[in-house]
N, C-alpha and C positions, 0 to 999 in steps of 0.2 A: 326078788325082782326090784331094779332100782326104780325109782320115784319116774325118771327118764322115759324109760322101756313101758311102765305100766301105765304113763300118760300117752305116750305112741300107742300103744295097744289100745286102750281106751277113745282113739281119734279112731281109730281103723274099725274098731265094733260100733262107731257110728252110723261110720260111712257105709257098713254090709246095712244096717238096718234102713239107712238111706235106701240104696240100691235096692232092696226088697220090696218097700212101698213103691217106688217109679216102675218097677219091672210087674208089678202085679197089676197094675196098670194098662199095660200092654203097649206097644210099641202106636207111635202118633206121627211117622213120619209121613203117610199119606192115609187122605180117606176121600171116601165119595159124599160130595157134599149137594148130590142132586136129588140125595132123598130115595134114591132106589139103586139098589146093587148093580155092580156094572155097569152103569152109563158113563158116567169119567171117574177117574183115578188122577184127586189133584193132589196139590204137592204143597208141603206146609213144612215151614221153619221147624227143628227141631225144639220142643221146648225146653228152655234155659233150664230145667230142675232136674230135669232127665241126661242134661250134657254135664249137668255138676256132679251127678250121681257118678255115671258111667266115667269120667273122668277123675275123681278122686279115688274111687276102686283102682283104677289103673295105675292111679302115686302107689294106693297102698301095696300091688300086687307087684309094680315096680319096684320095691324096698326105698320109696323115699324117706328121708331122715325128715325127722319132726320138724324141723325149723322152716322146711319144703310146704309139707303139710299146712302146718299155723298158715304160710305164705298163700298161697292157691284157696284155702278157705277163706279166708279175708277175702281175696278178689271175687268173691262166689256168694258172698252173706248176704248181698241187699236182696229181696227179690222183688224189689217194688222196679228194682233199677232193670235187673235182668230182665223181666218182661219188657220192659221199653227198649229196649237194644234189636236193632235191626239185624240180619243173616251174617252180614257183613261182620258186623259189631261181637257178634258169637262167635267167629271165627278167629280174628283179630284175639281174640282174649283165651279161646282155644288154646293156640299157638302161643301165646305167651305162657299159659300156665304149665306146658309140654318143656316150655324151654325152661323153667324151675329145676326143672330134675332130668331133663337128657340133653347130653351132648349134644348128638343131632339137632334137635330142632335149638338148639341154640345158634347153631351155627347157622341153620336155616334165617334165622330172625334175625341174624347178625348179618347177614350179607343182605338180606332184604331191605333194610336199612341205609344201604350205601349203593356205591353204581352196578354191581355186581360182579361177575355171575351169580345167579344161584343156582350151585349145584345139588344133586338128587342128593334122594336118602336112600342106602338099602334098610329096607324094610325086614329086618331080621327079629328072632326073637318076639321080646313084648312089643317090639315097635309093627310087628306086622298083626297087632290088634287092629280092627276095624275103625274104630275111634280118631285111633292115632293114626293111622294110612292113610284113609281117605282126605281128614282135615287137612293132615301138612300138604298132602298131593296138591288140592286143592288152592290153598293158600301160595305151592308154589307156580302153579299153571296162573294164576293172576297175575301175581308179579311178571311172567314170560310175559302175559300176554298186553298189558299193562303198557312194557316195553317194547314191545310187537316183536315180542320174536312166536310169532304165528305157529312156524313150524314145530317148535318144541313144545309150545301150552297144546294143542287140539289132540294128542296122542294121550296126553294125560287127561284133560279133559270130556273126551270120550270114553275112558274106561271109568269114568265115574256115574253113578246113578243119584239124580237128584232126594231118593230116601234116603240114601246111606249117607250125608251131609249134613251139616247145622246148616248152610245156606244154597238150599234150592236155586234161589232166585240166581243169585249170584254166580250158581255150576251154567247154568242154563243159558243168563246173557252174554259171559266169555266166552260159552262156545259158540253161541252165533257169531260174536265178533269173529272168531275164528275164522268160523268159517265163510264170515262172508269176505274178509280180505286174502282168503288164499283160493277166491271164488269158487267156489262149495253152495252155489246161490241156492239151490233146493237147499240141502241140508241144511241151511242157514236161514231160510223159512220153516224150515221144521222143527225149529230148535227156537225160534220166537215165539212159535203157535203155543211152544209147550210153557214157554216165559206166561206168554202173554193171557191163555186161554185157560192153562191149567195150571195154573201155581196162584198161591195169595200170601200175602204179605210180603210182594213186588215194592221196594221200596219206590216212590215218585219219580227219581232221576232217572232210572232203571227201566222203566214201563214208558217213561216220555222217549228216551233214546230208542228205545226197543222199538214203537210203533213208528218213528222214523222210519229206524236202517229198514222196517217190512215196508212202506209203501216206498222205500227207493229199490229194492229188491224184487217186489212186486212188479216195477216200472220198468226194470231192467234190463234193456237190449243186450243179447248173449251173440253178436257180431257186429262188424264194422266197427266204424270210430270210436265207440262205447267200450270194446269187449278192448281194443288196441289200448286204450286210455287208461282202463285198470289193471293193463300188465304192462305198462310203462307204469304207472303207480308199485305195483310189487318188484317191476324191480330195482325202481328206486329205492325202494327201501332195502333191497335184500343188500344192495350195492352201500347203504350206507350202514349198514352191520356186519361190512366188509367181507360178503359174500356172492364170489362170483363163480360158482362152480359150475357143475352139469346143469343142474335146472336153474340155474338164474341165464345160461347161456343159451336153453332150449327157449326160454322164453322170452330171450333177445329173436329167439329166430322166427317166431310165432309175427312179434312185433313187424319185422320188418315185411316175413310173408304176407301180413295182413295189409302193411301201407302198399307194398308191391300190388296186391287184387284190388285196392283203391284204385290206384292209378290205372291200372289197366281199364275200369270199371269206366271210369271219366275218361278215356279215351272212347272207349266204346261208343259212348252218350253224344260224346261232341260230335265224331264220326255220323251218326244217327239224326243231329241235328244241323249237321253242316251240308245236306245230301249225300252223307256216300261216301263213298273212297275214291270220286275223280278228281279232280284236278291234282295236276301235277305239281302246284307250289306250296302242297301239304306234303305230297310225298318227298319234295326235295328238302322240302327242313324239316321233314321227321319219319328219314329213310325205316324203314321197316324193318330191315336187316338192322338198323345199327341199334334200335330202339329194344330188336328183340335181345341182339347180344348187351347192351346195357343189363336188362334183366336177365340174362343167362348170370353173367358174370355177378349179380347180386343175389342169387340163388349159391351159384358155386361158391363162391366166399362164405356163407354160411351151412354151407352142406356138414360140414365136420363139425360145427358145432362148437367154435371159439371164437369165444367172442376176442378175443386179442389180437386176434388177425383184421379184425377192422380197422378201418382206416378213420380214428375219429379226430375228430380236430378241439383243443382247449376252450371255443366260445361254444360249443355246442351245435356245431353248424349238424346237420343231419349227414353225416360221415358216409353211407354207403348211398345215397342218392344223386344224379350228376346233378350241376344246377338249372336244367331245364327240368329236370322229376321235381327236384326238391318244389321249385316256383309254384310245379303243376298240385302237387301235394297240399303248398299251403294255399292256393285258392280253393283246392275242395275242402279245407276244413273252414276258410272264412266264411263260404258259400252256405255250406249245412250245419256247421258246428260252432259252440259258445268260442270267443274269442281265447277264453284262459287252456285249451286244449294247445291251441300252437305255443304258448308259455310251458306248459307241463314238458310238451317234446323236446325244448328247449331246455329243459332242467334236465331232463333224462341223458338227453344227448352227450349234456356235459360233464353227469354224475360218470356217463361211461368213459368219456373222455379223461377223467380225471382217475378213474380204476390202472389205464395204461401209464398213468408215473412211475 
């Protein structure tokens, strides 16, 4: 045996004697820290000597070449440092030391680095070890979500379990983010509770943001100007990750349904506070027939469900409203609503505006 081979092998009978002490140990990714069995099941950082273990077993079972090896133990030897590294920090260094010896997650790490995309891994082979799947999953659902592409991080990030993770914290607060911007508002409380109530070693940024987004979610009106406001929010965004398909145009129509039962709503009221429906110099400037076919004809424009059939205009004018709705519109949001709502419709208007170039 060359000097070579029997110093590789000699790395590799470390690493098994590694891996025997951590595993007799027994697994540390959750425990109940209330002192009696079954009361909560919290959720704790994997420890950095148990991810070096189970990760260098997997160079050696992966045939990395010793220069691999030498490389990834270095990054792994301090452990005064490892202990100090937050969920995040274990991850980050995960993912690098995968990208030493595979493809994949090199390419992973390489595109994460730049504007993107990042695309999947399949998970074949040694790569569909536990270890390696869940990390990079992970690692890639952040970066999605990071960029808010919403849609793509919460599928991946649902199918993970905060034990199977070096970082709890970290599975736990992306998916609330998830889900509270593709409004998911329960599941997005329930996914802070578990941030917030049963995980530790929550890093500071992470726990202050968290109890945020729960008392605005908490506080969270689920109709009217509220519910309208955060699906003009989505799909401004979806529109500016150049996505205008079925669900970005179902949720155009949600929007416009909802200004439409506004107005109607503030007619009603004014009606209620004006006496009634007599006088005839209400009904001659706001004949009832024309007012109903105004809103027929803004129903029917969006019945199919394309949005490219609107009629929008470059300043962001509110395109399917006439300018007696639109007027009436914007005094009921000066009336009940913060002033920056008629700014947002205003952005949105013209983000859709600007889709029809």
């Amino acid at each position: 045996m060359t000097a070579h081979h029997e110093r590789k092998w000699h790395l590799i009978f470390l690493m098994s004697i590694m891996t025997c002490l951590v595993f007799s140990a027994g697994p540390a990714a959750a425990q109940d820290v209330s002192g009696q069995t079954g009361d909560r099941v919290t959720f704790v950082k994997m420890p950095a000597d148990q991810v070096r273990t189970e990760l260098l077993q997997w160079l050696a079972t992966s045939g990395a070449e010793q220069p691999v090896l030498e490389k990834v133990i270095a990054l792994w030897a301090d452990d005064a440092a490892l202990a100090g590294l937050s969920g995040e920090q274990v991850l980050d260094l995960v993912v690098n030391s995968f990208a030493e010896a595979d493809s994949a997650a090199q390419r992973l790490l390489r595109e994460s680095n730049g504007a993107g995309p990042v695309e999947g891994i399949v998970f074949d082979g040694i790569r569909a070890t536990p270890l390696f799947q869940n990390q990079l999953q992970l690692f890639r659902a952040r970066w999605l979500t990071q960029h808010r592409y919403y849609d793509e991080a919460l599928p991946l990030l649902s199918e993970l379990l905060p034990e199977n993770v070096v970082d709890p914290a970290g599975l736990l607060f992306y998916r609330a983010v998830c889900q509270s911007q593709l409004l998911q508002r329960q599941q997005a409380l329930d996914s802070l509770s578990l941030l917030l109530n049963n995980t530790l070693d929550v890093p500071a940024r992470l726990r202050i943001v968290g109890e945020v987004m729960q008392q605005e979610l908490v506080g969270q009106v689920e109709e009217g100007m509220n519910q309208i406001s955060l699906l003009m929010k989505d799909v401004e965004r979806r529109l500016d990750l150049g996505r205008s398909g079925e669900h970005t145009q179902k949720q155009e129509d949600a929007i416009i349904a909802g200004l439409d039962k506004l107005l109607e709503e503030m007619d009603e009221k004014n009606k209620q506070q004006g006496g009634g429906g007599g006088g005839g110099g209400d009904s001659s400037q706001n004949p009832a027939g024309s007012q109903g076919a105004d809103r027929s004809q803004i129903k029917g424009s969006t019945g199919k469900g394309d949005a490219d059939h609107k009629e929008l205009e470059e300043g962001g004018k509110w395109g399917l409203l006439n300018a007696k709705a639109e007027a009436k519109a914007r005094e009921l949001i000066r009336q009940k609503f913060p002033s920056n709502f008629l700014d947002q419709i205003g952005r949105y208007t013209k983000k859709l505006a600007e889709q029809k170039k």
